[in-house]
C-alpha positions as CSV (number, residue, x, y, z in Angstrom):
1,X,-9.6,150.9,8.5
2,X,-9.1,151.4,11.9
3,X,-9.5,154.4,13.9
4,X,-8.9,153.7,17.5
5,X,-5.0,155.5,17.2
6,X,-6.4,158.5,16.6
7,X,-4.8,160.9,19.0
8,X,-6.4,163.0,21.5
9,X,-7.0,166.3,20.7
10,X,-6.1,169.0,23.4
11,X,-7.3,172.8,23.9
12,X,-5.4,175.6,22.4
13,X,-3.8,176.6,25.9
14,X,-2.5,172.8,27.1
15,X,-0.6,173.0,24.1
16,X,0.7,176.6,24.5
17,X,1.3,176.1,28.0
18,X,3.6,172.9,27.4
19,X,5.3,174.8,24.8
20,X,6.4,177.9,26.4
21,X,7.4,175.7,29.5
22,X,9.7,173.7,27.1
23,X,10.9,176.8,26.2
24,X,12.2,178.2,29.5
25,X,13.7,174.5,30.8
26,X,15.9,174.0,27.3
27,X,16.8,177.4,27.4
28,X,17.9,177.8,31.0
29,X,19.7,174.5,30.8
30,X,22.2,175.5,28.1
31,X,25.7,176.2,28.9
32,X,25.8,179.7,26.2
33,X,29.2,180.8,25.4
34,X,30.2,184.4,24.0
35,X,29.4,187.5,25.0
36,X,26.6,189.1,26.6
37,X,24.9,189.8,23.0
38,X,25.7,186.2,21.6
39,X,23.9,184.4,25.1
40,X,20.7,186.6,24.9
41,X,20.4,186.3,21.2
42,X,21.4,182.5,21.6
43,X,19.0,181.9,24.4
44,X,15.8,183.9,23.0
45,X,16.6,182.3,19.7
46,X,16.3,178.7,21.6
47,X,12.9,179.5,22.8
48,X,11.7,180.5,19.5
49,X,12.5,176.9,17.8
50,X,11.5,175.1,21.1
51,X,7.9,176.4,20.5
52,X,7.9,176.4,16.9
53,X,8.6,172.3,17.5
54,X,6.1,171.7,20.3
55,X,3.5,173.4,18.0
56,X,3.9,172.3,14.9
57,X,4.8,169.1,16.1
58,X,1.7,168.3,18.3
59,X,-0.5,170.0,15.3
60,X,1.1,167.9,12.8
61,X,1.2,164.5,14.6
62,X,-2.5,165.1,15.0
63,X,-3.0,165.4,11.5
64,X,-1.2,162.2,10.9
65,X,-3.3,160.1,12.8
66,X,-6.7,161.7,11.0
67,X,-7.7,159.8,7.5
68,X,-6.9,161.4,4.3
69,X,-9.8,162.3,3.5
70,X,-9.6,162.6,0.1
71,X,-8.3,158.7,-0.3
72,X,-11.0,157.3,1.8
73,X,-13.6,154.3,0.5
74,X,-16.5,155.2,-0.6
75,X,-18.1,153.8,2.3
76,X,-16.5,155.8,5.4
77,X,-17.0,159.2,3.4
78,X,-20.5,158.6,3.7
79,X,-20.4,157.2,7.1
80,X,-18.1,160.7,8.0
81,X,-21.4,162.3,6.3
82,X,-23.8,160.6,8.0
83,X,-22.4,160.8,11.5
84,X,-20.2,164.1,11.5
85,X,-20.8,167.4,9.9
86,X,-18.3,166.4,7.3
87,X,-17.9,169.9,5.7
88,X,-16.6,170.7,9.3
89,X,-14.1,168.4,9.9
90,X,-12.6,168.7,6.4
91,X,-12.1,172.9,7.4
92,X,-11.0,172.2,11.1
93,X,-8.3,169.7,9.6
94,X,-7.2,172.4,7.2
95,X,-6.8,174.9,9.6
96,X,-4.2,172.9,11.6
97,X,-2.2,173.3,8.6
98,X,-2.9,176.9,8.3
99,X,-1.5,176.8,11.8
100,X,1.1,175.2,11.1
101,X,2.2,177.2,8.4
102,X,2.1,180.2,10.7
103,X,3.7,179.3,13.0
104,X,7.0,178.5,11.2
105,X,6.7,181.7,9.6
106,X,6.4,183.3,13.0
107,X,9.8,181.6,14.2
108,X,11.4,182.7,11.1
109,X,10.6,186.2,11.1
110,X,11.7,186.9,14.3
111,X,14.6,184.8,14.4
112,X,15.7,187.2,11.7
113,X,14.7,190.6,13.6
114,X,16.9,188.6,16.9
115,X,20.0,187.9,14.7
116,X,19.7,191.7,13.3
117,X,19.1,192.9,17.0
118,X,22.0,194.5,19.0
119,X,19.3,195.7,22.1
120,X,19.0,193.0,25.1
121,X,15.4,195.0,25.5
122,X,14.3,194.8,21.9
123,X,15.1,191.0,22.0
124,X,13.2,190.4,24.6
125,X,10.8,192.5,23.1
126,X,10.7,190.6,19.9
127,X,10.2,187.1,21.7
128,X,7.1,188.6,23.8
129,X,5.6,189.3,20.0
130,X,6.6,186.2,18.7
131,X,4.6,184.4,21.9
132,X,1.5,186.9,20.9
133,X,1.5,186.0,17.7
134,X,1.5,182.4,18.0
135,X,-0.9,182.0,20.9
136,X,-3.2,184.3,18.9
137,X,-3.1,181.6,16.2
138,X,-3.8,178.8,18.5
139,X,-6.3,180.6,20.1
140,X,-7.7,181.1,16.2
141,X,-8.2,177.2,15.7
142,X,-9.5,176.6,19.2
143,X,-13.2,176.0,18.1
144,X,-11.2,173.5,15.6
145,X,-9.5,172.0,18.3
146,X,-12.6,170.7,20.4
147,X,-14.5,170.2,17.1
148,X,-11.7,167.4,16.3
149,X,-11.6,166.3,19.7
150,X,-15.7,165.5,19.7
151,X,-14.8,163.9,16.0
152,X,-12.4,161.8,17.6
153,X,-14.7,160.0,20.1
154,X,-17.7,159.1,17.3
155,X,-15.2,158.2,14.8
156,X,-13.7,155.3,17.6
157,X,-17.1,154.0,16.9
158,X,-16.4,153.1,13.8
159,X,-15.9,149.6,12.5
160,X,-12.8,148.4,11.1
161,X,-14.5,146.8,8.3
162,X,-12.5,145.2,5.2
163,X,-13.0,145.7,2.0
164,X,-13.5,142.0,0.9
165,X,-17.3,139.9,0.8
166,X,-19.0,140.6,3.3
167,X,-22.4,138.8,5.0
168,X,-23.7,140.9,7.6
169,X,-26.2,139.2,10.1
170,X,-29.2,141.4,11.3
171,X,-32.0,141.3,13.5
172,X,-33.1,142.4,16.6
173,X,-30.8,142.6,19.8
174,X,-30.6,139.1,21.7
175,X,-31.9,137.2,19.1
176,X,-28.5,135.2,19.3
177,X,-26.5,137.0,16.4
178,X,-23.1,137.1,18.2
179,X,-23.5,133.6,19.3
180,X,-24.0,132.8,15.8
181,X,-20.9,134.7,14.6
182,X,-19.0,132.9,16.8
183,X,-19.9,129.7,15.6
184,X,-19.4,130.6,12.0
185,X,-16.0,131.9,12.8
186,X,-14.9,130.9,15.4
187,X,-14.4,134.9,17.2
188,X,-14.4,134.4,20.9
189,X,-15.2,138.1,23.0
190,X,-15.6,141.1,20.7
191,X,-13.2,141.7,17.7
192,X,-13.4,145.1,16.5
193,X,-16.8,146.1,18.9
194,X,-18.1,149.3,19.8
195,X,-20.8,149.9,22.3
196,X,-24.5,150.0,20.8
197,X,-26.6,150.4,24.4
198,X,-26.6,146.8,25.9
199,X,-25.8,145.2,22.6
200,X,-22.4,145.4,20.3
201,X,-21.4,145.1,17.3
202,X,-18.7,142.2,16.0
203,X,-16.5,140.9,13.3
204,X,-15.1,138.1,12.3
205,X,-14.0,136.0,9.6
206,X,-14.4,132.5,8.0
207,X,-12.0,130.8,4.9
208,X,-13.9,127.7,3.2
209,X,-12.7,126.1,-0.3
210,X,-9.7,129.1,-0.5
211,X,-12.4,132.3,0.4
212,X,-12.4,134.7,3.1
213,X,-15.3,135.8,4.0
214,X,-16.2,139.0,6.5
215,X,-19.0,138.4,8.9
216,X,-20.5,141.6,10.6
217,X,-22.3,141.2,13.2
218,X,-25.1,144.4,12.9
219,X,-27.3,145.6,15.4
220,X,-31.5,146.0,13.8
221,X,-33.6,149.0,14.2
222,X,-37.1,149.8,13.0
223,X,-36.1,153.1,13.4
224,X,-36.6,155.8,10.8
225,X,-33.4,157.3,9.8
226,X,-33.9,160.3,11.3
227,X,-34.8,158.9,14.5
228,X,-31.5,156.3,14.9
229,X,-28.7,157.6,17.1
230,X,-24.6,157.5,15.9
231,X,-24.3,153.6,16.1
232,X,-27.4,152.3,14.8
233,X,-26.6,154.8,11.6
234,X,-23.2,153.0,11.2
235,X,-24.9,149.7,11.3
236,X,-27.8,150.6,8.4
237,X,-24.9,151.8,6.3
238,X,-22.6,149.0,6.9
239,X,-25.4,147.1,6.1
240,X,-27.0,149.1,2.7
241,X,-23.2,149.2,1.3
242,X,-21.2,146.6,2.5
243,X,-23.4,143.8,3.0
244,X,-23.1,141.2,-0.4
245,X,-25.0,139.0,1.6
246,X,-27.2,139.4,4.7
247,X,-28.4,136.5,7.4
248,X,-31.7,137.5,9.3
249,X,-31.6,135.6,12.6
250,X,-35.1,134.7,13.9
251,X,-35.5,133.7,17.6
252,X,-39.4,132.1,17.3
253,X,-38.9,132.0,21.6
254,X,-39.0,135.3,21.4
255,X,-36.7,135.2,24.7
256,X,-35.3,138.4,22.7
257,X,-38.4,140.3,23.9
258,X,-39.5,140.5,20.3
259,X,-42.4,138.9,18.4
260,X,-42.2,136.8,15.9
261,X,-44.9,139.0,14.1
262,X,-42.6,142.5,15.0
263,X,-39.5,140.2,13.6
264,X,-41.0,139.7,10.6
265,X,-41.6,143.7,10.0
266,X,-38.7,144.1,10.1
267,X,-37.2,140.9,7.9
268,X,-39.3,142.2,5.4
269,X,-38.1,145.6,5.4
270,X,-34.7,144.7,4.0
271,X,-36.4,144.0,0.7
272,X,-35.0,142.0,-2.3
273,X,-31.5,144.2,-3.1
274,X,-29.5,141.6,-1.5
275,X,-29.7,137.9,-0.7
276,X,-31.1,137.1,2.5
277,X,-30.5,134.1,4.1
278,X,-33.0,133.2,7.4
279,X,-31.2,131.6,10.3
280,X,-33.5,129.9,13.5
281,X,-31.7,130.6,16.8
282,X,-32.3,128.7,20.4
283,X,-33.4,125.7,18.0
284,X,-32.3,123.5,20.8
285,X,-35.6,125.3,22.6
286,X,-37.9,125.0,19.7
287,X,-40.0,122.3,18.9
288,X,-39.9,120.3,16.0
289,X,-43.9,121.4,15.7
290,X,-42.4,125.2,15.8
291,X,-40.2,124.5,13.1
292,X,-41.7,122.9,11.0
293,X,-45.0,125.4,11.1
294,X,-42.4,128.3,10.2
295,X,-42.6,129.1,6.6
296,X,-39.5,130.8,5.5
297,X,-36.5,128.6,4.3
298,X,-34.3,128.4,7.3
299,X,-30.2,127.1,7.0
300,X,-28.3,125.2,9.5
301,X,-24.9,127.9,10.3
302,X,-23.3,124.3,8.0
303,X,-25.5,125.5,5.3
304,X,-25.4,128.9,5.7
305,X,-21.6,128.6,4.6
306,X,-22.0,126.5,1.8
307,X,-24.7,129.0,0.2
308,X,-22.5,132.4,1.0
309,X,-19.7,130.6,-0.7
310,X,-22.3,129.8,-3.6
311,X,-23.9,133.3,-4.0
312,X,-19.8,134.3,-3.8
313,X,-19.3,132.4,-6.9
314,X,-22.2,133.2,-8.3
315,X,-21.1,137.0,-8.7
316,X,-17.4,136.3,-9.8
């Protein structure tokens, strides 16, 4: 799923301010016909659906590019959970269809009380209310409005993640992840990254014997969860829920600025829920007395395939 159309979401008064602008240039350029009664009625009446259609429209074409939240995968309602107040976004949504609902019942009713009117002052009466009315209802949902708006730029965070098997690799930033995705799939750059301090967060995808597999490429933190920022909560739960297989990339240079002791901490954090595979990075800088004194099986990125296909069929 990917959520980098969603559309940006605007204060209450940019959009009533566009709207009653509309109003006055589509009204003033018609050519009315009739008599006096017929052009004021005819023009006042033009403003009314010109508003009614910048409204509703910008409201509903932001609703459009939101999720349906009630059809979402399992894994992005609890990332919408863990990141957003998710109670809040779900009421903020609604309320642009609350809006939207009064607002066309706004243009209605006094389109009536216009096509009833015979008074040039009462008409122009009437559209003054009818401008009230619906800038009072923007101005109801303007909290909403900037609530969306601050959704918007977390959920652009988010990965585009597939629902197929997945391998995430893991471990601590510069540790030589990325360079390691790239060689098992060949990604070049970032595919579907988002910003994670100095390090990112990648995707990519390998086919071997007819399977697709998803690589993610997820950032480590011995963090508590309580103590992670936005991102690094996305990676734990891409990890905890989408991960069928994790690789736990060990740089024994410790060029990363990590010790192998710290490294192993946190390798043996992730416990035994999921198969973890151990990688050795910057091998071309290792000896063959530092590899061979390392204790935990290790895989070529070769190998590394071959098992993930193997614990794939393994599970089908």
């Amino acid at each position: 799923m990917n959520f980098q159309d969603l559309v940006i979401v605007e204060r209450s008064q940019v959009y009533l301010d566009l709207a009653f602008k509309k109003a006055r240039e589509k009204s003033s350029s018609k050519d009315l016909k009739g008599d006096w009664r017929d052009k004021v009625k005819t023009k006042e009446m033009i403003k009314l659906d010109v508003v009614k259609d910048q409204l509703v429209g910008k409201l509903d074409f932001i609703l459009k590019s939101y999720p349906d939240l009630r059809h979402l995968p399992k894994f992005y309602h609890e990332l919408f959970k863990l990141t957003l107040d998710y109670e809040m976004l779900k009421k903020s949504l609604a309320s642009l269809d609350w809006a939207i609902d009064k607002i066309r019942y706004f243009q209605k009713e006094y389109a009536h009380k216009i096509g009833k009117c015979p008074d040039r002052v009462k008409i122009k009466g009437y559209v003054n209310e009818f401008y009230g009315r619906v800038s009072s209802v923007l101005n109801q949902i303007d909290k909403q409005l900037f609530f969306l708006g601050q959704c918007r730029k977390i959920m652009k965070t988010y990965p585009d993640i597939k629902e197929i098997y997945t391998v995430c690799i893991f471990g601590f930033p510069n540790v030589g992840k990325t360079t390691l995705l790239n060689e098992l799939t060949g990604s070049k750059g970032k595919v579907a990254a988002y910003s994670f301090t100095t390090q990112g967060v990648n995707s990519g995808f390998f086919e071997l014997e007819g399977q697709k597999i998803q690589m993610l490429d997820v950032p480590g933190t011995l963090s508590r969860m309580d103590k992670m920022n936005n991102i690094e909560k996305i990676a734990y739960l891409t990890m905890k829920e989408l991960a069928n297989v994790i690789i736990y990339v060990f740089d024994l240079t410790e060029q990363c600025g990590y010790s192998v002791k710290i490294q192993e901490q946190l390798f043996h954090s992730l416990g035994k829920d999921k198969p973890v595979l151990v990688y050795l990075s910057k091998r071309d800088l290792l000896s063959s007395l530092q590899i061979s004194n390392f204790k935990l099986k290790n895989y070529s990125s070769v190998e590394l395939k071959e098992k993930i296909i193997q614990l794939k069929a393994e599970i089908s």
